[in-house]
C-alpha positions, 0 to 999 in steps of 0.5 A, a space after each residue: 564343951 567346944 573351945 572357942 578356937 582350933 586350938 589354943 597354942 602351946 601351953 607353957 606348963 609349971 616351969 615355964 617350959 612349953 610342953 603341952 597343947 592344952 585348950 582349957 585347964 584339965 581338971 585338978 586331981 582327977 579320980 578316974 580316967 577312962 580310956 579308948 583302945 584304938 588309937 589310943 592304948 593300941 596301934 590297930 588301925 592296920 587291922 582294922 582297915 584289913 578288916 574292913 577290906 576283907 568284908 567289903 570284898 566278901 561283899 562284892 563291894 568296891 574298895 574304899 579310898 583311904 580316908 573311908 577306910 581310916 574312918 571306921 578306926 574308932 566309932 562303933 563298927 555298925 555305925 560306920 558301915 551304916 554310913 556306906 551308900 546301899 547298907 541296910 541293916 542285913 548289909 551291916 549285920 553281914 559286914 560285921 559279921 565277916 570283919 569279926 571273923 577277919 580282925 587279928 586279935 592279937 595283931 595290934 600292938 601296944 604304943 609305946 610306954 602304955 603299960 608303965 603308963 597304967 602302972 602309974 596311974 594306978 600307983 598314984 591311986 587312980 581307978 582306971 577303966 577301958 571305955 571303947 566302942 569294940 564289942 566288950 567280950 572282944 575287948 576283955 579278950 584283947 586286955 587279957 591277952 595283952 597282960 594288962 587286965 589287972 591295970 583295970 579296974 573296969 572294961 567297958 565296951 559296946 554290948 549286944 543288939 541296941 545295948 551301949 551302941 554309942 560312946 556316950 553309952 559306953 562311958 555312963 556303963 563305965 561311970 557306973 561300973 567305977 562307983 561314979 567317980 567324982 572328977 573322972 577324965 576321958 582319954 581318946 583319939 577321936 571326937 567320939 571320945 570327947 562328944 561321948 565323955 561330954 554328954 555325960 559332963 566329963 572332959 576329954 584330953 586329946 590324944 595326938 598319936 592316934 587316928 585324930 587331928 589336933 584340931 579335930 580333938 580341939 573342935 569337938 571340945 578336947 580340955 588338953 591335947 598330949 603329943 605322947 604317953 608321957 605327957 597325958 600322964 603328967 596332965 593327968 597327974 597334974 606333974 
């Protein structure tokens, strides 16, 4: 799945207008798209890092610098704090336990034009399904306070203890729960994403208004990278 390059350049699209990065050609008329919540549906990388800074302080721990801090917007939670110096498993369980506690439900708002966004991917008969790393009672929780959950065909999150603790864990949950979609695309901001939808053999688009870089999104093998809602709409669609 990784390109061959960084990034292969403006893509002039139908019409001959450059409109969009794209790496290699989205697949054509996709049935499914399965969808990250941080940094892709959702602006939550302020509440996280508040998050995070609350549990490391409960801790007794030093702050982080903020790159670290920006780091733990969009793998699973236990993984990053894992990945701190000195974090067995009863540190990570603590940490998690007291970021939960600290993590403004509500607080993240929704980039702008998602909800007409998930409108029209389903009025043009696309099964739509949330595939993230949060814990998945947490993530119904966020979908229905925000509105959205009749947009959805399936939530998938991150289960309990060892169960679905990758996003490739959480994408087959997903697959499955859609009925096992013909020619599903993933959509996400980090290389989590498109490592997770590539183990199971499902191309990613890049999202640039997230947490991710270009050309991080383009190294781990991203098919198309869209600059905003819009345009992830028009590749999916294939407008």
């Amino acid at each position: 799945m990784a390109c061959g390059t960084p990034w292969a350049g403006p893509f002039r699209g139908r019409g001959g207008a450059t409109s969009r990065w794209q790496t290699a050609p989205v697949p054509s008329a996709p049935d499914a798209v399965l969808l990250d919540l941080d940094g892709t549906l959702s602006e939550s990388g302020p509440a996280i890092v508040a998050a995070v800074s609350a549990a490391l302080e409960h801790l007794g721990r030093d702050p982080l610098d903020e790159p670290t801090l920006r780091s733990f917007i969009g793998p699973p939670l236990e993984t990053s704090f894992a990945g701190l110096p000195g974090f067995d498993d009863d540190l990570v369980a603590e940490a998690t336990r007291v970021y939960r506690a600290n993590y403004d439900l509500l607080g993240p708002p929704l980039y702008d034009g998602v909800v007409p966004a998930l409108e029209r991917l389903r009025a043009a008969g696309l099964k739509v399904s949330l595939a993230t790393s949060k814990p998945e009672p947490l993530a119904l929780e966020i979908i229905t306070d925000k509105g959205l959950l009749h947009l959805f065909d399936a939530v998938c999150g991150a289960g309990h203890d060892s169960e679905r603790t990758t996003k490739a864990d959480v994408v087959a949950k997903a697959l499955q729960r859609l009925g096992r979609p013909s020619r599903p695309v993933m959509a996400g901001d980090r290389h989590h994403d498109v490592e997770g939808a590539a183990a199971h053999g499902v191309p990613c688009i890049g999202v640039l208004w997230g947490y991710g870089s270009a050309e991080e999104l383009a190294s781990a093998g991203a098919v198309a990278l869209a600059r905003d809602v819009d345009e992830l709409v028009a590749l999916l669609l294939d407008r």
